[in-house]
N, C-alpha and C positions, 0 to 999 in steps of 0.2 A: 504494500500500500504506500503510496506514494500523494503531494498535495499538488493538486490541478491548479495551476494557474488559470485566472479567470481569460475569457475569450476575447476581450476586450487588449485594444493593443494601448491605450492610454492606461488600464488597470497593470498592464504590464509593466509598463514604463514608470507606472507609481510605487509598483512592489521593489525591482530594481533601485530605484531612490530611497526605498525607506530602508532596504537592507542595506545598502551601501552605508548609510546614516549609523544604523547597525552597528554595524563594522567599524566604521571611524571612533563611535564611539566606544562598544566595548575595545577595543588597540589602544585606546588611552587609557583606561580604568587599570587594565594590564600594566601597564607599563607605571602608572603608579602602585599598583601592586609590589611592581620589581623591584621600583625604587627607593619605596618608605613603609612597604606592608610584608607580608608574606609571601611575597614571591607565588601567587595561587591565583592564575584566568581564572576568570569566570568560564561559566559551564553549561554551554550548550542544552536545551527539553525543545521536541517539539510536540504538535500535537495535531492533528487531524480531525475535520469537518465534516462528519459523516464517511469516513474511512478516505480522507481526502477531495472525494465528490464533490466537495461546496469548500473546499480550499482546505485554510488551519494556519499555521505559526508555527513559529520558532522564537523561543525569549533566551536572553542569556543571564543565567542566576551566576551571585554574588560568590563567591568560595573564600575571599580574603579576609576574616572574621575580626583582625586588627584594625582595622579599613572602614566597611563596613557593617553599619548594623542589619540594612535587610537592602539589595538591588535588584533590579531587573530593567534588562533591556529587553519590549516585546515589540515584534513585528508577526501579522496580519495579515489574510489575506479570506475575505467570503466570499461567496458569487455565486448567483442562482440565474447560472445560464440555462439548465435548464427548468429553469420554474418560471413561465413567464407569465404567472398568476401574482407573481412579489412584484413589489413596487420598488424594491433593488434589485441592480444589476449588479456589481460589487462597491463593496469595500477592504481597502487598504489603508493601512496604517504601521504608523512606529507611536508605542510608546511606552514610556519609560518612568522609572521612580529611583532613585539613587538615596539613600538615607545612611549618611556615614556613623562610625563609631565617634569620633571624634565629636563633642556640640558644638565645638567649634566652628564648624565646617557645617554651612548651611544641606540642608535637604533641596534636590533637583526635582521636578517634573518638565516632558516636555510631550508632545502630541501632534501629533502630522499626520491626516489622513485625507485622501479621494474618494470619496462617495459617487458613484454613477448611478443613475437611476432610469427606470425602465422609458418614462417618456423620453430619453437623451439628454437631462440636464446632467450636470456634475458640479459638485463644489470642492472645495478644500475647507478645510478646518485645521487652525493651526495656535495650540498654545505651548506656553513656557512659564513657568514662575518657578524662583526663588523661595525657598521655606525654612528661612532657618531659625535654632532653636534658641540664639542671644545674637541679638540684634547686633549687626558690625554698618555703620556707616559705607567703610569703603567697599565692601563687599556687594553692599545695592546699590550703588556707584556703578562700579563695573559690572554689573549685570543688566544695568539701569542702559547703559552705552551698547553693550553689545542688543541689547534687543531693539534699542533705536538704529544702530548700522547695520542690523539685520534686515527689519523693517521697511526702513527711509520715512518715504509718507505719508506708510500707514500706522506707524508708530503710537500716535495721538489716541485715536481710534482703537486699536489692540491693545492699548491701555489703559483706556476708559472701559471697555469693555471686562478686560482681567480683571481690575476694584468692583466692579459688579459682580460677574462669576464668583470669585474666591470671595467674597463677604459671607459672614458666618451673622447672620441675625441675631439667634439665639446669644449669642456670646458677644455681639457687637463690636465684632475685629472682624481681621483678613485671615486667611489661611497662613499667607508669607504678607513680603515685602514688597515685593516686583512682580507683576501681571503684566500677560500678554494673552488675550482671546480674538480670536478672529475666526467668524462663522460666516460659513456660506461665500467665501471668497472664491470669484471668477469672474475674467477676464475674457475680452473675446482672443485671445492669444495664450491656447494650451502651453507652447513649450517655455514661453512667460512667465507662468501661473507654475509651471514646473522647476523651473530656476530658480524664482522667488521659493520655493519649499526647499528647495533643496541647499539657498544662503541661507534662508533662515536657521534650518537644523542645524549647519556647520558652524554657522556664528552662535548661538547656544551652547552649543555642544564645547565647544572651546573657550569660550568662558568660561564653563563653569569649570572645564579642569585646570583652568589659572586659577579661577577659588580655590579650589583645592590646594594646589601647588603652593601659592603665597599664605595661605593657613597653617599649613606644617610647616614653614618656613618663620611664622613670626606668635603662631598661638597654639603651640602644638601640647602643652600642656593643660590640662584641663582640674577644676576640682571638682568636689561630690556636691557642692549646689548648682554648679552648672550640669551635673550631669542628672543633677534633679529638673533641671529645668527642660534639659532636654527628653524626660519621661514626660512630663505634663506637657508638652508640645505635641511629643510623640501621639497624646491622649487627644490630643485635640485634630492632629490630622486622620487619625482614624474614626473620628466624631463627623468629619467634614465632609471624608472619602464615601461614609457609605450612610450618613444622612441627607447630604446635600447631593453627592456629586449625579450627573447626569450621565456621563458616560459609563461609571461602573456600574450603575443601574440597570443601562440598555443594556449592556453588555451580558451581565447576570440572568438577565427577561429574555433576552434572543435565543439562546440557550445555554446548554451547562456542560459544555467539554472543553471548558478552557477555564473552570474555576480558579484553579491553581496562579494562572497565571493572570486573570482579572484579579484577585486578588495578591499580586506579588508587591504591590503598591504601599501595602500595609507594612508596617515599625514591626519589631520583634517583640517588645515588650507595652503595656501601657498602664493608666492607672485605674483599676477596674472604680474603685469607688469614687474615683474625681470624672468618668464618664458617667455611674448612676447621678452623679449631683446634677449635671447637667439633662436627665429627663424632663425635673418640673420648670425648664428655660424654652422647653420646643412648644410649639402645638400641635394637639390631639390629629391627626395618629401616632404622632412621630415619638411622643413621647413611649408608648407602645414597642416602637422599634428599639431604641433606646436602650430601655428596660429588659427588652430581649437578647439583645448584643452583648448585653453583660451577662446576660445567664449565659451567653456558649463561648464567654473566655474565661481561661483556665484560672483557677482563682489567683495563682501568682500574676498574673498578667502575661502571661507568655501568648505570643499568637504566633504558634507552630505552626502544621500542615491541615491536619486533622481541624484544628481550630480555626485556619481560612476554612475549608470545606463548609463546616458549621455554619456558618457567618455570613458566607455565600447563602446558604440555603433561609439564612433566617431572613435576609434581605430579597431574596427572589420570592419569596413565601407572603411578607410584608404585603407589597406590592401588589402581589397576586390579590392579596384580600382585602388591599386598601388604595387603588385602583388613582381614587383621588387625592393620594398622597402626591404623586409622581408632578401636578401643578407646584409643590411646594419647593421643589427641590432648588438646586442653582442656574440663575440663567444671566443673561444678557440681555438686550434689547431685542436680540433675536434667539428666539426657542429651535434646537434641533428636532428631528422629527428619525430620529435613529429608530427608537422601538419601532413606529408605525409605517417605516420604512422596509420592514423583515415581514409586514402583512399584507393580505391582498390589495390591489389598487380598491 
């Protein structure tokens, strides 16, 4: 069994981009492995779509345990060429969650994907933020620059949009520091629209491993309240990841042979009772969910394998039975149509 590339010669050209992206990026995480960790690549999983039929992935997990606390780089690929009952044609994507050991050294997300869809539109969708666990000035400085010279002039825009996305209501902060969201972006010039994804990822992507780089280089020390601060961070992105976010939701909803790695986004550890405190701050259902998420981690706070799986199911379960939840979640100016995209026109 092997994974079918979708039929589509632009889905083609987008799966190529985002592995490449891939690549560039896991080749750097290595190589700081080599140079300040344990000498340990990351590690190859893929996974398959209906035994490849309808595409699958490949992600590459963390093994540097010095380094960090939980990574993953995922790449993507669905397509229901033959189901031309769905109102998708494919989707491709890269994306990624870097969560170091260090607090020092901010938390990465970034996201790149082509949506085709069955009337012949397509768009992109393209985010990146910044998450880190104590605040550094120069840090969102330089993250702040590379996503404007990734950008140019749509900068303004993918970061008015990001302060919306990543805003946490309940809690009345951001997720991070630095946002970028950009939905539905297209152009009448594909291989435009494809360059631009493809600077954008590389300018990201090497940012962030200059954070890194200049971090061991001038804050490589850490103590136990910063490393306290980085659990109650940790607590708060896995509040965000699978209350709010939109994409692990869709993701979870479309279906379940890639839990493992829709949930590779999640911290290793978090703080079970500083997440219960946070139920009576949502509103009803979510407090529900909430409430749930803490029963299926483990009471040290550990969030192993077995325990994404859980966590998966409680949220795709959620959803299922509270339908009207999924208005509440994170959005921008403009709402994605992911789930309703994987159903009949």
């Amino acid at each position: 069994m092997e994974l079918i590339l979708a039929a589509s010669e632009d889905a083609k050209r987008a799966y190529y981009l985002v592995r490449n992206l891939q690549k560039r990026f896991v080749e750097k995480l290595n190589v700081l492995s080599q140079n300040i960790g344990e000498k340990k690549d990351f590690q190859e999983v893929t996974w398959l779509r209906d035994k490849g039929l309808h595409g699958g992935g490949s992600r590459f997990e963390f093994s540097d345990e010095k380094l960090f606390n939980t990574g993953s780089v995922n790449v993507s690929q669905v397509h229901y060429d033959d189901m031309p009952e769905k109102k998708l044609t494919s989707a491709t994507a890269i994306s990624t969650i870097i969560h170091p050991r260090n607090p020092n050294v901010p938390s990465f997300h970034m996201h790149i994907s082509l949506t085709e869809l069955r009337d012949g539109t397509a768009y992109w969708r393209l985010m990146a933020d910044l998450n880190p666990s104590i605040y550094n000035e120069h840090d969102k400085n330089v993250f702040d620059v590379a996503l404007s010279n990734a950008s140019e002039e749509l900068y303004e825009e993918g970061a008015k949009q990001g302060d919306l996305y990543f805003n946490i209501p309940a809690l009345e902060r951001h997720r991070g520091v630095s946002h970028f969201y950009l939905e539905n972006y297209q152009t009448d010039d594909k291989k435009a629209d494809e360059e631009f994804a493809r600077k954008f990822g590389e300018g990201v992507i090497d940012s962030y491993i200059d954070i890194i780089t200049d971090t061991y280089e001038k804050r490589a020390s850490c103590s136990s309240k910063e490393i306290r601060s980085q659990l109650e961070y940790h607590t708060l992105y896995l509040f965000q990841v699978l209350t709010l976010d939109r994409g692990t939701t869709a993701g979870l909803l479309v279906h379940n042979q890639n839990d493992l790695g829709i949930m590779g986004s999640l911290p290793s550890y978090v703080d079970r009772e500083l997440l219960r405190s946070w139920a009576i701050r949502v509103k009803s259902p979510q407090d529900i969910l909430v409430n749930e998420l803490v029963e299926a981690i483990n009471i040290d706070g550990e969030i192993d394998a077995p325990t994404k799986i859980k966590l998966a199911q409680v949220v795709r379960a959620h959803y299922k039975n509270h339908p009207e939840a999924l208005k509440m979640q994170a959005k921008g100016e403009t709402i994605p149509s992911t789930v309703d995209n994987h159903s009949k026109p």
